[in-house]
N, C-alpha and C positions, 0 to 999 in steps of 0.2 A: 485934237490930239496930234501930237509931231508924227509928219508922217515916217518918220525912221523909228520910232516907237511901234505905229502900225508895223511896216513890214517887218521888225525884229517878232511880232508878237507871230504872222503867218509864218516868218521860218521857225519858232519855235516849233508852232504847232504843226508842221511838217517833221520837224525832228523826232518831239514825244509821244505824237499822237492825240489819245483824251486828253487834254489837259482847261481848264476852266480860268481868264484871267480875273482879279478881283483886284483889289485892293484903288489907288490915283488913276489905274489904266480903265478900270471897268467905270468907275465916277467918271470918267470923261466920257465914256459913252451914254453916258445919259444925261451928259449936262458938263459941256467943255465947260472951263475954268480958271483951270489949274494946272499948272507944270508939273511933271514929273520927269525923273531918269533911272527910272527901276521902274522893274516890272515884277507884279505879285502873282501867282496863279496856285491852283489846288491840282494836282495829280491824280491819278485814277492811282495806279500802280502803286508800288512801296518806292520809296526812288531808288532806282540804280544807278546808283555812285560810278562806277565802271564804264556804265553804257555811255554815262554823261561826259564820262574822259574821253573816250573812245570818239566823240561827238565832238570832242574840242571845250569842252566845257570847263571853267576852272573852278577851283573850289578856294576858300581861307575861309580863316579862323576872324571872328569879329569877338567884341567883349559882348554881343548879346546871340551869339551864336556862330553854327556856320552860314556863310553866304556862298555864291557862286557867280560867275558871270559865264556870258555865252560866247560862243566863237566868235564873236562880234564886240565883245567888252563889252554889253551892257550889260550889268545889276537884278539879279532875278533872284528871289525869294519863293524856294518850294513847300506848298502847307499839303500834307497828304493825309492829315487824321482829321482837322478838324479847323477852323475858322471861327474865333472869338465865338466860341462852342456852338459852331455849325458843325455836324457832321457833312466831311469831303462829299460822302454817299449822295446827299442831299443837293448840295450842290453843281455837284456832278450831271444828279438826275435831271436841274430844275434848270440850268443853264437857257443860255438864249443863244442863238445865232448872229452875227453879225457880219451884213457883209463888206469886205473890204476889197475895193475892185471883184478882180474872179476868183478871190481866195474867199473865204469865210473862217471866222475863228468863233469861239464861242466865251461870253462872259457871265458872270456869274448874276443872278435874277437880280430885279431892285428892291425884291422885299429880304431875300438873303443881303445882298450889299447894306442896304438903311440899318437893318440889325446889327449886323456885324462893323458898322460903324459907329451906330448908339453904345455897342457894347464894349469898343474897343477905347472911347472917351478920352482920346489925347484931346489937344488942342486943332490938330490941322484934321483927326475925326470930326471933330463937332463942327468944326468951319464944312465939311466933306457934306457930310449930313444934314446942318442948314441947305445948303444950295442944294441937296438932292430931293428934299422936301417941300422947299419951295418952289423946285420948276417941275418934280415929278410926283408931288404928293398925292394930287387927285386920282392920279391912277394905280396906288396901291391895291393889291391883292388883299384884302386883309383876310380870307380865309385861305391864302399860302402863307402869311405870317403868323397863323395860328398853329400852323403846322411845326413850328420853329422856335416859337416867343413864347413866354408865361404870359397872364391876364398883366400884370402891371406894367410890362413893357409895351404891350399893342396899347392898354391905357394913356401910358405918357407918349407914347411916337403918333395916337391919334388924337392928342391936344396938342405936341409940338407941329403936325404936318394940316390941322386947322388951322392955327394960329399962321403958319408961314405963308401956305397956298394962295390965302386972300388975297 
């Protein structure tokens, strides 16, 4: 993960507080790869638009919503209700620790991430979720993914992450 990635991700979370990253940033914590220059995360709070100015934060208008960047320019995407129908709650609760030098930040579990990338089903998801299943497949949770997933999703994710692990 670049490390101006990492420490954009500790200032945030010096900034916001709770906040959980997911999306390229948290795949890379469990299985470098891939580039990114955005940063995804879940929120505890409702976002405060305001606090976020106040903070240096920018905000526009994009044609698939709005976006923001941080007092730093980079690209950051706020989910606060829900992740490819994770509830925030959930993820929140279920996060991990990560330490980064003497800071620590926290990402979102791998059995939320694999989900929510099975479920999100672009192109650079399924590439996301290949490599997350073939280097971390063996150590799924599958009674935290039941807590999340209907039968036919733990179905297919535990014949795609047998087939890959091998």
């Amino acid at each position: 993960m670049p490390l101006n990635l990492e420490h954009e991700a500790v200032k945030i979370s010096d900034e916001l507080g709770n906040v959980v990253f997911v999306g390229a940033f948290a795949v890379n914590h469990y299985s470098t790869y891939r580039t990114t220059r955005d940063i995804d995360l879940v929120i505890a709070s409702p976002l405060d638009e305001q606090k976020l100015i106040e903070l240096g934060y920018t905000k526009w208008e994009e044609s698939r919503g709005v976006s923001w960047s941080t007092p730093r320019g980079i690209k950051v995407d706020f989910y606060t209700r829900d992740l490819g129908r994770i509830p925030a709650a959930w993820i929140l609760k279920k996060a991990v620790e990560v330490r980064l030098g003497r800071k620590a930040i926290r990402v979102i579990c791998l059995e939320g991430l694999i989900l929510a990338k099975h479920r999100a089903g672009r192109t650079t998801d399924v590439d996301d979720l290949r490599q997350l299943l073939t280097h971390c497949g063996s150590t799924i949770r599958w009674d935290v993914m039941e807590e999340i997933a209907d039968p036919l999703e733990i179905t297919e994710l535990k014949q795609l992450s047998s087939a890959l692990s091998h």
